[in-house]
C-alpha angles and dihedrals in degrees: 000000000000122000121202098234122183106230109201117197117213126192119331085011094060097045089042092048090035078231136108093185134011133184104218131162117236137178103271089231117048140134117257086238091061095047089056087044082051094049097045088050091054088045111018090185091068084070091085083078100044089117101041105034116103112192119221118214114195092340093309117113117236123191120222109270154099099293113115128245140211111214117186124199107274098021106133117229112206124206110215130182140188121294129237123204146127 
């Protein structure tokens, strides 16, 4: 069963996509790691932060990894990247 989700790009992600939100339709059940795979086949650029990105699903953070998610239509799904600062 697929689920519309809102992906939202912060940061590095944002600049990297061009985009700062997208509307895209994903399985309902899927791991944290296939829904990166997914993003970084939409946007292949976004594959430069594959070791440092943590997703956010409805404001929790998930590592990458195996565990699987439940996405419902309307959750939003935040990329977020490292942080620079000093």
């Amino acid at each position: 069963m697929n689920t519309e989700v809102s992906v939202m790009y912060f940061a590095k992600s944002a600049e990297l996509t061009g985009l700062k939100a997208e509307d895209i339709t994903v399985p309902s059940r899927i791991s944290s790691l296939q829904r990166w795979q997914d993003l970084e086949s939409r946007h292949p650029r976004l594959s430069v932060l594959q070791d440092q990105v943590v997703l956010a699903v409805r404001q929790d953070y998930v590592p990458l990894g195996e565990q699987p998610l439940t996405l419902r239509d309307g959750d939003e799904v935040a990329v977020i990247p490292p942080l620079s600062g000093g």
